[in-house]
Legacy VTK file of the C-alpha trace (Angstrom):
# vtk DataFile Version 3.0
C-alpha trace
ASCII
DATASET POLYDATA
POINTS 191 float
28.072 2.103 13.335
24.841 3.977 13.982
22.390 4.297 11.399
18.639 6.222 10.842
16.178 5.194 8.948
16.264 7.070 5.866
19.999 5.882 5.658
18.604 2.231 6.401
16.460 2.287 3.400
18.903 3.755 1.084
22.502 1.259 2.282
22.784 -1.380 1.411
22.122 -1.410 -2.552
20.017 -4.360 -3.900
21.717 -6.493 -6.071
18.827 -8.958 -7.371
22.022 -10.469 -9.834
23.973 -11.419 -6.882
21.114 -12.879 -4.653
20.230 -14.794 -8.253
23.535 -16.273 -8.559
23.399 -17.210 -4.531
20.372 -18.877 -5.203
21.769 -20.706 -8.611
24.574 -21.847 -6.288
22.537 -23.302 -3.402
19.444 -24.598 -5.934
17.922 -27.377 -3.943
20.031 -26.606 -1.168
18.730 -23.519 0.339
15.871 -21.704 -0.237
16.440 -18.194 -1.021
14.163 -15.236 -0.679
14.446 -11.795 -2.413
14.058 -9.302 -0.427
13.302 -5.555 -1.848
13.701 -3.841 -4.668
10.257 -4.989 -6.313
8.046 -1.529 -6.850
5.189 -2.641 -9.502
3.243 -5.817 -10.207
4.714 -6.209 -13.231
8.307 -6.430 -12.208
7.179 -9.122 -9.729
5.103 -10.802 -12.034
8.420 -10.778 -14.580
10.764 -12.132 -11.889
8.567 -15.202 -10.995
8.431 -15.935 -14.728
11.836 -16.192 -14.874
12.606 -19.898 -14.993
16.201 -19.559 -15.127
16.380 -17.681 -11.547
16.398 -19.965 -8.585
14.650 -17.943 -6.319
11.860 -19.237 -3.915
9.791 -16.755 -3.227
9.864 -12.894 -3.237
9.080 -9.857 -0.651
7.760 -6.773 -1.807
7.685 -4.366 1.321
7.602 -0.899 1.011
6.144 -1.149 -2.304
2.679 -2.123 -0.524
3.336 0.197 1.882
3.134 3.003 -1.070
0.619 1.190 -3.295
-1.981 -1.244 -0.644
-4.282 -1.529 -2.925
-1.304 -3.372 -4.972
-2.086 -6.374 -2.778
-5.624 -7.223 -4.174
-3.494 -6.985 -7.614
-1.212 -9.826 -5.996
-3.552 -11.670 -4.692
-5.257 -12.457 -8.262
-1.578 -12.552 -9.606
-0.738 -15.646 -7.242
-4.311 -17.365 -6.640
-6.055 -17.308 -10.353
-8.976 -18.157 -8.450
-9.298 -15.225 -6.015
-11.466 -12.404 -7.303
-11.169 -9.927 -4.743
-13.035 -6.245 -4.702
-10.867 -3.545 -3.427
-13.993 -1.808 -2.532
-15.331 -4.413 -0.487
-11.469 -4.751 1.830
-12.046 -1.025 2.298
-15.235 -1.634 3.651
-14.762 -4.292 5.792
-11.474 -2.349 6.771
-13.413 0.527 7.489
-15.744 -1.518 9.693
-13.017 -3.503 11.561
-11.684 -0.061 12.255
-14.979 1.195 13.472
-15.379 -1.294 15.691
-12.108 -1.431 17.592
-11.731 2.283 17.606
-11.530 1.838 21.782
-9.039 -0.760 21.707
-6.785 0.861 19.032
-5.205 4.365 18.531
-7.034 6.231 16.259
-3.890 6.976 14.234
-2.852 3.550 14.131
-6.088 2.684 12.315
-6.389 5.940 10.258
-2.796 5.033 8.480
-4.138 2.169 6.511
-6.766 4.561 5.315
-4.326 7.444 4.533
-2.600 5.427 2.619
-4.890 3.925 0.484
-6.071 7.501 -0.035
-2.606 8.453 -1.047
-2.391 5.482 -3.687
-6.049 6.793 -4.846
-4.556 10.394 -4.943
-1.306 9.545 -7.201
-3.555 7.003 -9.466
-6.780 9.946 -10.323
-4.301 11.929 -11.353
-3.145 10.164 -14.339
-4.144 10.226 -17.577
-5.892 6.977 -17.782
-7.035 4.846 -15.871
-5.211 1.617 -14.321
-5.646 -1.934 -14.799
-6.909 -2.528 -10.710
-9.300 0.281 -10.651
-11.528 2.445 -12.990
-12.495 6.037 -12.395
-15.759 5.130 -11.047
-13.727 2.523 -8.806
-11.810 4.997 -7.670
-14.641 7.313 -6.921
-17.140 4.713 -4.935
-13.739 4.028 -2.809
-13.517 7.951 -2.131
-17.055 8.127 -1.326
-16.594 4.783 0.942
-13.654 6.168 2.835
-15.117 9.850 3.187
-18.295 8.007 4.935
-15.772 5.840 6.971
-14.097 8.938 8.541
-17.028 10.718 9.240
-18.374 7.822 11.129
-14.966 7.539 13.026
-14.654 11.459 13.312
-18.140 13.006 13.564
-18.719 16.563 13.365
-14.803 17.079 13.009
-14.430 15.916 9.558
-15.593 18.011 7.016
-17.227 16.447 3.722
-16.959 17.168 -0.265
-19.313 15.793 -2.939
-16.694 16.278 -5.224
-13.996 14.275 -5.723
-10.669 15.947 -4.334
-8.197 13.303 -2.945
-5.606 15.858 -1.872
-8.893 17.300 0.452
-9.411 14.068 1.531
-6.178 13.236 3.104
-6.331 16.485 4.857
-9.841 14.920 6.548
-7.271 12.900 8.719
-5.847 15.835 10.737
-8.734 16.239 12.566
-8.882 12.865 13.616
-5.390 12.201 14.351
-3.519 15.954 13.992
-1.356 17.332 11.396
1.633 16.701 13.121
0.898 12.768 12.874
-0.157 13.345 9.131
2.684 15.163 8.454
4.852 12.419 9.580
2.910 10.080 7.477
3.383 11.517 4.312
7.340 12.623 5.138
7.553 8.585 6.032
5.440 7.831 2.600
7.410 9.713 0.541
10.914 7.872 1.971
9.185 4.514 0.522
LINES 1 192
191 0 1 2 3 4 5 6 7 8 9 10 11 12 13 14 15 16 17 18 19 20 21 22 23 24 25 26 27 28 29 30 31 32 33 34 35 36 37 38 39 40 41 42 43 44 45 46 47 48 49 50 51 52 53 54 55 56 57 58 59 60 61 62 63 64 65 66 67 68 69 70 71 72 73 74 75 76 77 78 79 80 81 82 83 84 85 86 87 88 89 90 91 92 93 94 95 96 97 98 99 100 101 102 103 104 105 106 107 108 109 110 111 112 113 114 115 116 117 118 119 120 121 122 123 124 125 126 127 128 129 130 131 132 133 134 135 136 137 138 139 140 141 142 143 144 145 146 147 148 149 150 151 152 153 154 155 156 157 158 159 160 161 162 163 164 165 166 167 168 169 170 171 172 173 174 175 176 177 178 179 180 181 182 183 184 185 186 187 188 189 190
């Protein structure tokens, strides 16, 4: 049996009622983890409310992969205490990135970037704005990130003063090629 990875992602169904009932039937016993299937902070938010389910802790994968931003979100969700600035981890991303641009691939530290630009992307283009991030959020990030890859990039990357997320993304192909941020939003898009 040979599988790729779209076909990974897509067999086997979840089944969050049958991992419950494992986890009813091993309470105490086993610790059982749900894996996949969670895509918004409000789903996970409703299954660890759930005081019937058994479950003891959950994974949320490829939902952060689409949405990173999502993870300041779960951060304040878990630890009521934690008050964390998305603007400030893509700043100190953007400097760790900076800094280790000789020991890294450039790609490999651009895709964290691309897709939080991607998340920023999907998000200005709705109607309102969403409970992480304002407009003007979302605009000091674009500005952050735009400075971040000129820094990394130089003279290759072109700059806007207006906001244009779908421009932005682009701003990675000279830094990486369109072939590799082609693949990056054909992979994003499986997710």
């Amino acid at each position: 049996l040979s599988m790729n990875p779209v076909k990974n992602r897509i067999i086997p169904n979840l089944n969050h009622a049958f991992v419950n009932q494992i986890a009813s039937d091993f309470h105490g016993k086993v610790k059982i983890t749900l894996n996949g299937g969670i895509t918004n902070l409000d789903q996970l938010s409703s299954l660890q409310s759930d005081e019937t389910k058994k479950i003891s802790s959950h994974m949320a994968g490829r939902w952060c992969l689409r949405r990173p931003l999502d993870l300041v979100a779960i951060e304040q969700t878990l630890d009521k205490k934690v008050m964390t600035d998305p603007r400030k981890c893509i700043d100190s991303y953007i400097d760790y990135a900076m800094a280790n641009q000789s020991k890294f691939p450039l790609s490999d530290l651009c895709l964290p970037l691309f897709l939080v630009v991607e998340q920023l992307r999907d998000d200005y283009e709705q109607e309102e704005e969403g409970d992480l991030l304002s407009w003007e959020d979302m605009e000091n990030l674009y500005e952050d990130i735009q400075d971040g890859l000129k820094h990394m990039g130089g003279a290759k990357v072109k700059t806007s003063n207006s906001i244009n997320f779908k421009r932005l993304a682009s701003s990675f192909k000279p830094l990486v090629g369109t072939k590799v941020v082609n693949k990056w939003k054909r992979n994003r898009s499986e997710l």
